[in-house]
N, C-alpha and C positions, 0 to 999 in steps of 0.2 A: 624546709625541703632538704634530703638530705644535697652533698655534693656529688656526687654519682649523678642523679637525676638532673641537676645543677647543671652540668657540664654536659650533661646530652643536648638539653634547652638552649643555651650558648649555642652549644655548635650546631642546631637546627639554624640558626640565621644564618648560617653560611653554606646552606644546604640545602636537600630538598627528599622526599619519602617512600616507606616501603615494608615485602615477605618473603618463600618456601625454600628450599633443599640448597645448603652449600655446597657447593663444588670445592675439591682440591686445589689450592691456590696455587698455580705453576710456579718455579722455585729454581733460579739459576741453582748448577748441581755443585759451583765453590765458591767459596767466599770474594766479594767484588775485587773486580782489579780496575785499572785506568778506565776504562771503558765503560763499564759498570757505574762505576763512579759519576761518571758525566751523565747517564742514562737516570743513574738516583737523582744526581743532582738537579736537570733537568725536569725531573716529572715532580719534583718537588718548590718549583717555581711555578708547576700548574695548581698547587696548592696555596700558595703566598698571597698577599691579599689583593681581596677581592673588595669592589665596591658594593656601598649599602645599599640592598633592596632599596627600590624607592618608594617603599610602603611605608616609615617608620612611624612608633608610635610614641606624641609625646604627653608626657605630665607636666606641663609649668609648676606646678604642687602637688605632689605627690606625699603622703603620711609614710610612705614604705622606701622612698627611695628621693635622693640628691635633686634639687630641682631644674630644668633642664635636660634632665637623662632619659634619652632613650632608650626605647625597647625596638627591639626589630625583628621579626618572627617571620618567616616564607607561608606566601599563603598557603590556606589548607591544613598546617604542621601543628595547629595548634588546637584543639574542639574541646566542646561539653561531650560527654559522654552520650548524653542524651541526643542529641543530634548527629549519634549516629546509625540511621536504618536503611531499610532498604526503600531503593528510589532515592534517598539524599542526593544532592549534588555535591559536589565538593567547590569552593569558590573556583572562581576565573584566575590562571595564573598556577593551580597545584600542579608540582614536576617532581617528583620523585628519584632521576637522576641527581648525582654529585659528583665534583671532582671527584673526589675520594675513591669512587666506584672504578675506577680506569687504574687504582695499586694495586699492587698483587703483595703479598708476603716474601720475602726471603725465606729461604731453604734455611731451619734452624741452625745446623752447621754456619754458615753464613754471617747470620744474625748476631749468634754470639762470638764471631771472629772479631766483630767493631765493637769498642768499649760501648758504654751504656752510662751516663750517669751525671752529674753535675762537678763532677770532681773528675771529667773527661771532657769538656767543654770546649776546652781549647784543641784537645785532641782531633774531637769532633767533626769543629769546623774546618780544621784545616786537612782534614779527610774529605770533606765534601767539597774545598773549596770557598768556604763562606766566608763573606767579609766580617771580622769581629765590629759588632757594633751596627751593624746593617736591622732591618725589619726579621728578615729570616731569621740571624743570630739571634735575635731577641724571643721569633718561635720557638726555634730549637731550646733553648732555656727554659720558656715559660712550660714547655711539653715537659721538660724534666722535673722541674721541681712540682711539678704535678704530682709524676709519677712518684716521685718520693717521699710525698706527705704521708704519714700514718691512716690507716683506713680508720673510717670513723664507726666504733659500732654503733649497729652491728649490720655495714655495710659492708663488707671488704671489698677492696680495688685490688688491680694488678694493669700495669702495662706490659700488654703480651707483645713481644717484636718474631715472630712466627707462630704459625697458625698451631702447630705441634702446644706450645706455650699455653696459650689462650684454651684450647680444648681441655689441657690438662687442669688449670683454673676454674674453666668452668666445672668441670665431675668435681674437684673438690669443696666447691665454694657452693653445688649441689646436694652435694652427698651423694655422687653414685659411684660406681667401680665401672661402670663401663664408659665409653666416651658418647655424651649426650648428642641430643641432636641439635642441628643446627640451621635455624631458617633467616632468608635473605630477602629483600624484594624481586621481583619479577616483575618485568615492563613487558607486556606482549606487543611488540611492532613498534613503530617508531614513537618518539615523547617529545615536544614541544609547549610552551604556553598557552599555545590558541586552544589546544584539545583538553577538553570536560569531562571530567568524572563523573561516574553517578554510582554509587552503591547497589550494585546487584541483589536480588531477589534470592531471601537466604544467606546474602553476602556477608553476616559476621557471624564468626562462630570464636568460641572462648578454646583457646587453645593453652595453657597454666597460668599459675600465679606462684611455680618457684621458675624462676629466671635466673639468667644471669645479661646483661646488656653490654655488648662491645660498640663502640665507635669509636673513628678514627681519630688520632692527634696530627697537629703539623709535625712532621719530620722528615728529613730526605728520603726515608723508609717507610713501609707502613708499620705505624704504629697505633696499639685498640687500644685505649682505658676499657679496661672492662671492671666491670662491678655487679654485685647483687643488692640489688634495692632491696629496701626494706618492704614491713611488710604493705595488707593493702594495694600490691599492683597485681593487674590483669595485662595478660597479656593477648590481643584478640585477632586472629584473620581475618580480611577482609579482602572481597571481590570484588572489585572496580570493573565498571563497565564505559565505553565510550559514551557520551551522550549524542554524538553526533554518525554517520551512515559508515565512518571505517572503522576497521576491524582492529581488536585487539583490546586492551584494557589494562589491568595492574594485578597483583598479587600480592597485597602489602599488608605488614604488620602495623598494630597501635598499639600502644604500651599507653594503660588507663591506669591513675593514682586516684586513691580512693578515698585518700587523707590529704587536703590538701589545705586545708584551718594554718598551717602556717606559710605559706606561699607568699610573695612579692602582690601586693594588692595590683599592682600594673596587671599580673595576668587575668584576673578578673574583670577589670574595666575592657581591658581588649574584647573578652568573650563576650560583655554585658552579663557577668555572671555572679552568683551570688557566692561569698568564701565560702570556702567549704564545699562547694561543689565539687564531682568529680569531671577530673580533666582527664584527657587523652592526646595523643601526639605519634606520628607517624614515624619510623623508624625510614631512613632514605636507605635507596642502594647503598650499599657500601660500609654500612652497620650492619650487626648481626647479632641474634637473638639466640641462645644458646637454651634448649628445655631438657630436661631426661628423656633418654630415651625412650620410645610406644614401648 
């Protein structure tokens, strides 16, 4: 599996799923001061951690993975391909909101006024406040050295820290000269755990398979890993309906691998599936799907 893909799966356990039209991300108009500061700091403690689902799934012996080691996956985040049509339910428990979803970008100006980097670390934290050596410290970190591994091909990565960034990545990591389009989840009306999905009638339709996939890292900012997978992915809409008498439903994307022969056999036990099947996995608020423009 490449790392790209890797690191979307990851951080679906801390998460939850989704699709259509991004909006412009509101964007203080200078670079943060005192206030700001606390405001990042702040909403970046809504990102800090979080307890494990109490779903988890375990392997005593597992042939692919440390014995004892958990997998932990948010319901519904995770399907066969094939189970996905119209009428489906989606399990008890899929939510499609995220922390995540409540960041906004910095104003690119902004963005690149705070250094960036692991050889800014110390800077960093003591910009934001952060105690060296803390859980968060240790985010902020793990988010950088992320970003600074070499992309693997023929994936390429970027951590975009403004929306401006990211759009420009995507058209190159596309191929196009114009700025692509960009789709997000959509929750129509309120979202809870008690309320049931069921796949609407006609509800998937194949929308590409050149992509590029952003989600969010920890950082007192938002910050997207974005990446273009390799090949073999689909990326498909899908129309969620309530199953139960109120109104409203979902608009969310799946991003389906089509190659999956070399995968963590965990995720296979989960599904009851056989390797090599193809997988699919929902995209939460607060991710986004970047395709060429209609």
């Amino acid at each position: 599996m490449g790392r790209g893909a890797l690191l979307l799966l990851l951080t679906l356990a801390l998460a939850t799923a989704a699709a259509a039209a991004l909006p412009p991300s509101p964007s203080p108009p200078n670079p943060p001061h005192d206030d700001d500061l606390a405001a990042l700091q702040s909403s970046f403690a809504f990102l800090g951690p979080k307890p494990r689902p109490p779903y988890p799934v375990k392997w005593a012996d597992d042939d692919d993975a440390s014995p004892a080691h958990d997998l932990h996956v948010d319901p519904g985040m995770l399907f066969l391909r094939k189970s996905l049509f119209p009428g489906a339910i989606l399990p008890e428990g899929t939510k499609f909101t995220t922390n995540a979803a409540s960041q906004s970008f910095l104003s690119r100006a902004a963005a690149e006024a705070i250094p960036f980097g692991s050889n800014h670390l110390d800077a960093i934290l003591s910009t934001f406040r952060i105690p060296r050596g803390s859980t968060v410290a240790d985010q902020v970190a793990a988010t950088l050295r992320t970003c600074e591994e070499p992309s693997p091909p023929p994936e390429p990565h970027v951590c975009a820290t403004s929306r401006q960034a990211e759009a420009a990545f995507a058209a190159n990591a596309l191929g196009v000269t114009s700025e692509p389009r960009a789709v997000v989840a959509v929750v129509h009306g309120e979202e809870d755990v008690t309320i049931r999905y069921a796949v609407g009638p006609n509800g998937v339709a194949r929308i590409g398979k050149e992509v590029v996939a952003c989600h969010p890292m920890p950082y007192p900012y938002m910050v997207h890993y974005c990446h273009r997978p390799a090949a073999s992915v689909e990326a498909l809409r899908v129309e969620l309906t309530r199953t139960d008498a109120g109104g409203g439903g979902a608009t969310v994307v799946a991003m389906c691998h089509g190659d999956t022969a070399s995968w963590d056999g965990r995720y296979f036990r989960m599904l009851n599936a056989t390797r090599g099947e193809e997988i699919c996995h929902f995209m939460p608020r607060g991710y986004v799907l970047w395709l060429p423009a209609a």
